[in-house]
C-alpha positions in Angstrom: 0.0 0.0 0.0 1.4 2.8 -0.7 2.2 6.0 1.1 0.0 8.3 -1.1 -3.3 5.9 -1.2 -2.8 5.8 2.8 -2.9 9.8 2.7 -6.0 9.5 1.1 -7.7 7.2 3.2 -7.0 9.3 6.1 -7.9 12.5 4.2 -11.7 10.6 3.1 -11.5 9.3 6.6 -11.3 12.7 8.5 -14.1 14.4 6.5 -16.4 11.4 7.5 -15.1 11.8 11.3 -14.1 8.5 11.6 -11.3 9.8 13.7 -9.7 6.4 14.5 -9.4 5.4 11.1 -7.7 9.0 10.3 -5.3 8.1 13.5 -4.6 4.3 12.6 -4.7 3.8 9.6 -1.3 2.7 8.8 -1.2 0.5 11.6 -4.4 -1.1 10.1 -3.2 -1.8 6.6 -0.3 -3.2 7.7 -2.0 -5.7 10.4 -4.9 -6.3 7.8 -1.5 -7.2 5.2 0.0 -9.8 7.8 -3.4 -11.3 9.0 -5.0 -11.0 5.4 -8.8 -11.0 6.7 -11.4 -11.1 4.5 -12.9 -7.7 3.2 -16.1 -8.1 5.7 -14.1 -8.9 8.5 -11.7 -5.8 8.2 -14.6 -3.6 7.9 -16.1 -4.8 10.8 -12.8 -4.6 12.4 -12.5 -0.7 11.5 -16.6 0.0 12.4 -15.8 -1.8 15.9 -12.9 0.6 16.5 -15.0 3.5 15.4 -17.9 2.7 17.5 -15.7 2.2 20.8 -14.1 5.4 19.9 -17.0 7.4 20.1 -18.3 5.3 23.4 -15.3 6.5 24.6 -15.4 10.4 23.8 -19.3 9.7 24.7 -18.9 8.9 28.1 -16.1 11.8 28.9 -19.0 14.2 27.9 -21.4 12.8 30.1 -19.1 12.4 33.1 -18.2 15.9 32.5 -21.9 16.8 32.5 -22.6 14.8 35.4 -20.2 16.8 37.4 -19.4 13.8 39.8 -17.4 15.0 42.9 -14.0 13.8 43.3 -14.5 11.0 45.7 -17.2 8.7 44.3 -15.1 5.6 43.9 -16.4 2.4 46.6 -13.2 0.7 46.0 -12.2 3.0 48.6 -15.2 2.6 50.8 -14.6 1.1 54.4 -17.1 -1.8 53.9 -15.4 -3.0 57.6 -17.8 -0.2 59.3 -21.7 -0.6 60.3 -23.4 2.4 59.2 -26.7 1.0 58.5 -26.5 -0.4 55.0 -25.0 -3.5 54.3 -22.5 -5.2 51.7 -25.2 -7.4 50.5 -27.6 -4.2 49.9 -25.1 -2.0 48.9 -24.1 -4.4 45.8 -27.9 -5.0 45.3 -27.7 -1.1 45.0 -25.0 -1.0 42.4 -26.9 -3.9 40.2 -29.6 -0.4 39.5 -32.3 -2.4 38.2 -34.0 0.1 40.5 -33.5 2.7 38.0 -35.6 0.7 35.7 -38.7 0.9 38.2 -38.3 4.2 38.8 -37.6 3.7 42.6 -35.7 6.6 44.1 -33.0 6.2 47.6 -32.8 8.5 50.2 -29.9 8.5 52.2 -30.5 10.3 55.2 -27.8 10.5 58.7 -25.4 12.8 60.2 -22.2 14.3 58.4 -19.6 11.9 57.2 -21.7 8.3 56.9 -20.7 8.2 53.2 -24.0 9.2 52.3 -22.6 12.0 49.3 -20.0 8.8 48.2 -22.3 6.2 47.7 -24.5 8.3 45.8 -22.0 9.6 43.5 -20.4 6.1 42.9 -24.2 5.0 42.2 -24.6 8.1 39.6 -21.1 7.1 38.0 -22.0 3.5 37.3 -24.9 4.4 35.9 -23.2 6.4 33.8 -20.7 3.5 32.8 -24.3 1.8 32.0 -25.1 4.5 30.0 -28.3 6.2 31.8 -28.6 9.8 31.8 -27.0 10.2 35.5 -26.2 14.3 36.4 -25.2 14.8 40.2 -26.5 18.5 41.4 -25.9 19.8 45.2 -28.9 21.6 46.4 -27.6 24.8 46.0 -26.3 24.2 42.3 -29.9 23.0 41.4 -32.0 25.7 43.3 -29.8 28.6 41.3 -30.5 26.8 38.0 -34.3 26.8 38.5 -33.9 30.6 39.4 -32.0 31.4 36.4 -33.5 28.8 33.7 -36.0 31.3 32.1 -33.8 34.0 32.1 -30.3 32.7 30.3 -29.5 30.1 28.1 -26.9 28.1 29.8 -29.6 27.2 32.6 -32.4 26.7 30.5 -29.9 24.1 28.9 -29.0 22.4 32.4 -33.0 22.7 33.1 -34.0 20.3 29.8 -31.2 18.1 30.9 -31.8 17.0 34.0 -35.7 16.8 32.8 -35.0 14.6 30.4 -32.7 12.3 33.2 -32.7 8.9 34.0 -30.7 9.5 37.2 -30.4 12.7 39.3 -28.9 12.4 42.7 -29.5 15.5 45.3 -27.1 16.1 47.2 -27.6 18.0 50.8 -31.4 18.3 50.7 -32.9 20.3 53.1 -29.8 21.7 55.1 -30.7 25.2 54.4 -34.2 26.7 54.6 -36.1 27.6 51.8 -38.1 30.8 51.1 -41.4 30.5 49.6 -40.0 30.7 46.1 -37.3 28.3 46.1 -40.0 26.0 47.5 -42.4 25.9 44.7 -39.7 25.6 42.0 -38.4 22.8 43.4 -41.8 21.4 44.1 -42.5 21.8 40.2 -39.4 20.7 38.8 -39.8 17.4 41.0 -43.9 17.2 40.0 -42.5 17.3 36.7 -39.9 14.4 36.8 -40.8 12.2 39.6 -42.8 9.9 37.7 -40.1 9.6 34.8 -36.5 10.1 36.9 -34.9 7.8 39.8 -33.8 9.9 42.3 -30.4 9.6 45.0 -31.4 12.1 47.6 -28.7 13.1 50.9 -29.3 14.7 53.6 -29.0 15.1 57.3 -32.7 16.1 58.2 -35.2 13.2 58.4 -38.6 13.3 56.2 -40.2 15.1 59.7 -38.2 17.9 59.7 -38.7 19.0 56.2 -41.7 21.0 56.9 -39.7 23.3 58.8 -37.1 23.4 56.8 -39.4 24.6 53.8 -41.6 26.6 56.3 -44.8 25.2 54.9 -46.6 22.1 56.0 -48.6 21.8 52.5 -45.7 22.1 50.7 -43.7 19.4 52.6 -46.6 16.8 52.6 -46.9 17.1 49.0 -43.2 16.9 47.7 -42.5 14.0 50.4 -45.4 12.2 48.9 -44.3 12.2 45.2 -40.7 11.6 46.5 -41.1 8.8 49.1 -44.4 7.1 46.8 -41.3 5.0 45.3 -38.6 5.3 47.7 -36.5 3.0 49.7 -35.2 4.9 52.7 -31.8 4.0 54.4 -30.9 5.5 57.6 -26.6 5.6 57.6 -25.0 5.5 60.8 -21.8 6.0 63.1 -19.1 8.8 63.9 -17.8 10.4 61.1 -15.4 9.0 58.2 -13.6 12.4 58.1 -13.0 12.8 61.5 -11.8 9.1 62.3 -9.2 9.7 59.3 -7.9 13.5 59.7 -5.2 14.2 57.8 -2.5 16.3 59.3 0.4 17.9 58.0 3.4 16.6 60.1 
């Protein structure tokens, strides 16, 4: 093959975007040359490499969009600890054929359970699975719903996460709401509760939310859509943050 026909494959393949043909094409001839597979075989060969390609770039863009925090990975989780949930349940957890019912979690208990890390390593395999997972603290979601009719970057994030398979909350109901706040977030989650499985954190328990919000009504009715489907765990013990504090001598 020579040098000028593999210029041209590269040039046909870049204008197609198939970016790992433009990138390996070389290497390609020359393995299709010592192997000689047939002509069905070494397209499929170059349509496999293309596809994981783009799976690849794919799934950057989503767990960019998802905006995982840092630590969401359970290989580092203590599993040696009782907080409340189990291995057994927390693997059951990982399987997410929850996601598919529409169930939503709450994980609920005092600062530094691993409530926020199970979550986000939840959101991220579902990314790997390749459902529409975002993960949104509180505030980060309340400002969106203030801003989404009013600029386009948050009318953007507002048709994202409406059209989600997988949201998770993070720190729900540890500041108070005005009146306002209240009722957007009461209509985003009218709008997706029936459609969109929900990982919810946070260190007040379903009772307390009426304070929280300052309204009764308002409390009963968003704890009914959110806990209709809803398996509650209750997380336990002294903190992980404080049992490991890092120091600098």
């Amino acid at each position: 093959m020579s040098q000028e026909t593999i210029t041209q494959i590269c040039s046909n393949a870049k204008i197609l975007r198939l970016f790992n043909l433009t990138a390996n094409a070389a290497d390609l001839l020359q393995m299709a040359g010592s192997n000689t597979p047939s002509n069905d075989d070494f397209l499929l060969d170059v349509l496999e490499r293309k596809v994981a390609t783009r799976k690849e770039r794919q799934l950057i863009i989503r767990q960019k969009l998802a905006k995982l925090p840092m630590n969401h990975d359970l290989d580092r989780y203590d599993y040696s600890r009782s907080n409340g949930l189990s291995v057994t349940q927390l693997k059951q957890l990982c399987e997410l054929n929850w996601i598919d019912q529409c169930f939503n979690i709450m994980l609920t208990g005092p600062s530094g359970v691993g409530k926020t890390m199970i979550a986000a390593d939840l959101c991220h395999d579902a990314l790997l699975k390749w459902y529409k997972a975002y993960f949104r603290c509180m505030d980060d979601l309340l400002s969106m719903l203030r801003l989404k009719d009013l600029a386009a970057s948050p009318a953007r994030e507002s048709k994202r996460l409406r059209n989600a398979q997988l949201i998770v909350i993070d720190d729900l109901m540890n500041f108070s709401f005005d009146r306002e706040d209240g009722n957007r977030f009461f209509s985003f989650i009218n709008y997706i509760y029936e459609s969109t499985s929900l990982i919810i954190t946070t260190n007040r328990s379903p009772a307390e939310w009426a304070k929280t919000l300052n309204d009764n009504v308002l409390a009963t009715a968003l704890l009914d859509r959110l806990l209709y489907k809803c398996q509650l765990i209750q997380l336990k013990g002294p903190s992980y943050r404080l049992r490991n504090r890092k120091t600098i001598f």
